[in-house]
C-alpha positions in Angstrom: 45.2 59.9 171.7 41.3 59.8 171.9 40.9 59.6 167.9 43.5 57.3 167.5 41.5 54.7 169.4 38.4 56.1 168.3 39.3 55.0 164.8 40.9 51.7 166.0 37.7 50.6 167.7 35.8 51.3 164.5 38.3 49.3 162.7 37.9 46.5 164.7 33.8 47.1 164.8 34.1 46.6 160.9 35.0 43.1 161.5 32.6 42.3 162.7 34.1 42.2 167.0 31.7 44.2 168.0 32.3 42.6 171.6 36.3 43.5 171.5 34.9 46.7 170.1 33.3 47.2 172.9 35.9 45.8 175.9 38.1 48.8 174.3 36.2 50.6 174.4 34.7 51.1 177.8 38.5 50.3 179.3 40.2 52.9 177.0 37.3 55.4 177.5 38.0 54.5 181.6 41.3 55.5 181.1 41.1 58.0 178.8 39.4 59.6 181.8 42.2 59.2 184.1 45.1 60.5 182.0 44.8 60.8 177.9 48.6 62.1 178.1 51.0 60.2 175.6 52.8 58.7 178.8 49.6 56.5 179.7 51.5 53.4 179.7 47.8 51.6 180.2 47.0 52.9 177.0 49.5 52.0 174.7 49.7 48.9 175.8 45.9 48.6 174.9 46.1 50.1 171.4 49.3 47.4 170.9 46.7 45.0 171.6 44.2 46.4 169.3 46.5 47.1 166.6 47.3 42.9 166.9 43.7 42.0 166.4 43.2 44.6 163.4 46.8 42.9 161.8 45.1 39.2 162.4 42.6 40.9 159.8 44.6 42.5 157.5 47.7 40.6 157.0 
């Protein structure tokens, strides 16, 4: 889980959003913390966020 955001936040540093970058990454780091099992339902919902910024970019 960790290096999937990992890379996502970098993604979205590359951008130039370094102030998204870094909203993700002190909440997912936060909840990383907490629980960084695959049921986090916190945390996907976060890297479905993220992965809708990175598309605006891409697509």
């Amino acid at each position: 889980m960790r290096d999937l955001v990992e890379a996502m936040i970098e993604k979205i540093e590359y951008f130039g959003l370094e102030d998204t970058a870094n909203y993700y990454r002190e909440e997912t780091e936060t909840e990383l913390s907490r629980n960084d099992f695959p049921d986090n339902q916190y945390l996907w919902s976060m890297i479905k966020d993220m992965a809708e910024i990175l598309e605006q970019y891409t697509a």
